[in-house]
C-alpha positions as CSV (number, residue, x, y, z in Angstrom):
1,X,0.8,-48.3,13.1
2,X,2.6,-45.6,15.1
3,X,0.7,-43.2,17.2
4,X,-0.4,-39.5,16.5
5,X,1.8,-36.9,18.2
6,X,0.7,-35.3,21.3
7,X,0.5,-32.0,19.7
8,X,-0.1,-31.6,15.5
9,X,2.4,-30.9,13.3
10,X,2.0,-27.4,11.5
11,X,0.6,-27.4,7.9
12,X,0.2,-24.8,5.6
13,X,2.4,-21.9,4.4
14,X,3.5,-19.0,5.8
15,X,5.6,-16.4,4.7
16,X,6.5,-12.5,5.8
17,X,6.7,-9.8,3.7
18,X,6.5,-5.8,3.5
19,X,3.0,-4.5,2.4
20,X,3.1,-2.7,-0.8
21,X,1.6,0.3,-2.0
22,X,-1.7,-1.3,-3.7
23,X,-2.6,-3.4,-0.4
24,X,-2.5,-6.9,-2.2
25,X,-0.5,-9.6,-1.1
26,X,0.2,-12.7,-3.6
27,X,0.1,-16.3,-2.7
28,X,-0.1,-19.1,-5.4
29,X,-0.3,-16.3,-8.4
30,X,-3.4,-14.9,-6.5
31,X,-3.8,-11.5,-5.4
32,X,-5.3,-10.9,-1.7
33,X,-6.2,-7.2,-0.2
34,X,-5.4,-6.1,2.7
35,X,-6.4,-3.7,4.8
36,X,-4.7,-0.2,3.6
37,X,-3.8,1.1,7.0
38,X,-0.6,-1.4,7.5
39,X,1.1,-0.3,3.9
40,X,5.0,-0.2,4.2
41,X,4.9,-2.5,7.3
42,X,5.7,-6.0,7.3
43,X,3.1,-8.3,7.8
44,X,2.9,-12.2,8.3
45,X,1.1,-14.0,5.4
46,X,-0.4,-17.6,6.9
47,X,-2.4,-19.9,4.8
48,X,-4.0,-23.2,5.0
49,X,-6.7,-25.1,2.8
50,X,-9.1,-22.7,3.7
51,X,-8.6,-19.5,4.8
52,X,-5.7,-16.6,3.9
53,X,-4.7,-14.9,7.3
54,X,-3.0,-11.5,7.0
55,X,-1.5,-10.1,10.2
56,X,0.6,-7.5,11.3
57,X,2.1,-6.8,14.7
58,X,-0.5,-9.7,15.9
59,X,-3.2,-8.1,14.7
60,X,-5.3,-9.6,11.7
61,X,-5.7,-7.4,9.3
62,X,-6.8,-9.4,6.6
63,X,-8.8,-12.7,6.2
64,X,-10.4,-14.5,2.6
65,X,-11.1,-17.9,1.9
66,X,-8.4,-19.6,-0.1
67,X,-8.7,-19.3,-3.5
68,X,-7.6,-22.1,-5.9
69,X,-8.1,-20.6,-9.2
70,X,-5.2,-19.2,-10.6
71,X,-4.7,-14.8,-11.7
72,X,-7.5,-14.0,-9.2
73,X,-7.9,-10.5,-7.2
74,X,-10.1,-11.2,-4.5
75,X,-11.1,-7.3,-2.6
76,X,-12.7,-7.1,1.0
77,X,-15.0,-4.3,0.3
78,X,-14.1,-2.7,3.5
79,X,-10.1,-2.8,2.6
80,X,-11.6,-0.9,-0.7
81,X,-13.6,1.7,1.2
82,X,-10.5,2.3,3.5
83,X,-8.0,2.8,0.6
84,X,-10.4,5.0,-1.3
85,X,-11.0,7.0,2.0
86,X,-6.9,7.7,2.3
87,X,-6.4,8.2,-1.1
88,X,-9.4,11.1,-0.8
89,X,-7.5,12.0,2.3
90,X,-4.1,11.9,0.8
91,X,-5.2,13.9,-2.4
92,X,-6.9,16.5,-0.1
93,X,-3.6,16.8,1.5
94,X,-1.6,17.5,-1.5
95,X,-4.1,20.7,-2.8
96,X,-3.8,22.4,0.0
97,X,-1.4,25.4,-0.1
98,X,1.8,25.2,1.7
99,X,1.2,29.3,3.1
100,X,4.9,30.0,1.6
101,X,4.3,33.2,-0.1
102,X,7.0,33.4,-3.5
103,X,8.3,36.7,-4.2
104,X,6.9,37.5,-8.2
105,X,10.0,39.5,-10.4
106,X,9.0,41.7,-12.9
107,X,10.6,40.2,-16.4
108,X,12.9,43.6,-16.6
109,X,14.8,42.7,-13.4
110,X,16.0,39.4,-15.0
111,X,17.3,42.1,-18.2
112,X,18.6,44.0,-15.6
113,X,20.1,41.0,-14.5
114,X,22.0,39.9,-17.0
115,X,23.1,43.7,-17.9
116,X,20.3,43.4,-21.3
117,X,18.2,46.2,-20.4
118,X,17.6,48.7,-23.4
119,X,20.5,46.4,-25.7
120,X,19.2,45.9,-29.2
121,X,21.1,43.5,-31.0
């Protein structure tokens, strides 16, 4: 029988991909979340037995324990919070008014316009 090797051999899997708008990443036809501030960058998906480590720029960002169901969503409640919190944030963004005033034209200077003021046809 051979001896071990001095250091162990790297198990697992380990893939990198860009974050997509809903905050999930998939591995083995299971959804993961992640946390919702890293969306659009690319972050390093590691998994073993056990756990499902997210990180981005060295920084974990998300970590569950390995599911081995099959179709499952499994939601950190504080990813959820965060993503409801920028999507509150995003929305209250979008209602505000821009402070560009538009000009309003009365209907006539269109007929004016187009040379049909007082034509009866």
């Amino acid at each position: 029988m051979l001896l071990l090797p001095p250091v162990a051999p790297c198990t697992g899997w380990s893939y990198q991909t860009r974050l997509a708008r809903d905050h999930y990443v998939c591995l083995d036809a299971n959804d993961y979340s992640v946390h919702p501030g890293v969306i659009g960058r690319c972050v390093q998906v590691s998994a073993d037995l056990q756990r499902v480590r997210v990180s981005c720029e060295g920084k974990l960002v998300a970590d569950h324990p390995r599911c081995w169901a099959r179709h499952h969503s499994l939601t950190d409640p504080a990813h959820a919070e965060a993503a409801a919190a920028l999507r509150k944030k995003r929305v209250s963004l979008a209602r505000q008014p821009q402070g560009a005033d538009v000009e309003r034209r009365a209907l006539a200077d269109y007929d004016r316009a187009l040379g049909l003021d007082g034509e009866v046809a």
